[in-house]
C-alpha positions in Angstrom: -19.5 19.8 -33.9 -19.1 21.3 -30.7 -17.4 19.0 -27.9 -17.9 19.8 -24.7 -14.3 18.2 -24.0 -11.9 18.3 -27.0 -9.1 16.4 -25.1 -11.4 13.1 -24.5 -13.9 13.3 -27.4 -12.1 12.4 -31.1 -12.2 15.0 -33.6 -12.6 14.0 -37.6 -9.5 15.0 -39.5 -11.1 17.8 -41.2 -12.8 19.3 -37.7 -9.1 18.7 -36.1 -7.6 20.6 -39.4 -9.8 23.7 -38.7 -9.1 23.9 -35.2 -5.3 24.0 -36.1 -5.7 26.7 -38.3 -8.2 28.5 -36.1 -5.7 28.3 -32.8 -2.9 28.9 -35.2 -4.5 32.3 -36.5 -5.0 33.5 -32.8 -1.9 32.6 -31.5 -2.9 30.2 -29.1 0.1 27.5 -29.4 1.8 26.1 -26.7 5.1 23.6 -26.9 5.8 21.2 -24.2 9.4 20.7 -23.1 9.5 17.4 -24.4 8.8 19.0 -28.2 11.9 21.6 -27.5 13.7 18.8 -26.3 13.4 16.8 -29.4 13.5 19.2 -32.0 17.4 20.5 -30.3 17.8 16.6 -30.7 16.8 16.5 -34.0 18.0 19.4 -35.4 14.8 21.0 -36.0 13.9 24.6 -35.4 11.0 26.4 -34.2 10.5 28.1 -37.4 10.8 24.6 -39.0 7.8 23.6 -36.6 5.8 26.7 -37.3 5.3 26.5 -40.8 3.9 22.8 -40.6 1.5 24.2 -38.7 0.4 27.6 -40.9 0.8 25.6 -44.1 -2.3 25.4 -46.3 -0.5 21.7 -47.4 -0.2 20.4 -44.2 -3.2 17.6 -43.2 -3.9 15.1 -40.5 -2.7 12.0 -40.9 -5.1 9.2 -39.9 -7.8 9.7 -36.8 -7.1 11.3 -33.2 -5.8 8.7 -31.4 -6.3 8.2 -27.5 -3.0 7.9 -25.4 -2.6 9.0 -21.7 -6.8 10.4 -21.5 -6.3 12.6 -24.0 -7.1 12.6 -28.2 -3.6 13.3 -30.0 -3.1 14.0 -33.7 -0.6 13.8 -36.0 -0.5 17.5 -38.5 2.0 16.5 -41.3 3.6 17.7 -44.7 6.0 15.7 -46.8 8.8 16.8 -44.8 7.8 16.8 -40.8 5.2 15.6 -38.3 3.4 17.2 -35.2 2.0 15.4 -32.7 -0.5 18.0 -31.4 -3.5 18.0 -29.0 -5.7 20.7 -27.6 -6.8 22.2 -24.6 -9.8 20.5 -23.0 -12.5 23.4 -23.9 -10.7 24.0 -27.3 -8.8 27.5 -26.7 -5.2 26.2 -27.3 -3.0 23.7 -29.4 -0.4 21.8 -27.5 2.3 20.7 -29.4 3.8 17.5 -27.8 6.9 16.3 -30.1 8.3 17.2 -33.3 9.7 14.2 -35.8 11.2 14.5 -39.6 9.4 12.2 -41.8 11.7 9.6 -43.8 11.5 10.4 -47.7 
């Protein structure tokens, strides 16, 4: 599949997945303020964040969903969740917040 708009047209999980690791691979991630904010909050650190996202284990969790115009998805692992989205022609992962998952 290639949208012509990856903020406003849904990726599957599996089509989201290889983006990740694609943008991941090239260094193309960017973290809003709001993610530093939280993770300082939550005692998470950038390294902490960076693995979930260049882990082989890690997987999206349920379908893009819409909010604010744009498709978001959630990248877990057992331990921590992304809420990610990507640039609007695809060149860039935006990571918007950064949450612990309960055990």
């Amino acid at each position: 599949m290639s949208p012509s708009d990856y903020k406003r047209q849904r990726l599957n999980r599996n089509e989201a997945r290889k983006l990740v690791t694609r943008l991941v691979n090239e260094e193309k991630i960017v973290f809003l303020v709001h993610a530093f904010e939280r993770m300082e909050e939550r005692n998470i650190s950038l390294q902490d964040a960076m693995n979930v996202l260049e882990s082989p284990d890690s997987f999206i969790l349920g379908e893009g969903e819409l909010e604010r115009g744009s498709y978001r998805y959630r990248l877990c692992t057992n331990r921590m969740l992304l809420a990610i989205g990507f640039k609007s022609d695809g060149s860039g992962l935006v990571v918007l917040t950064v949450i612990r998952r309960q055990q």
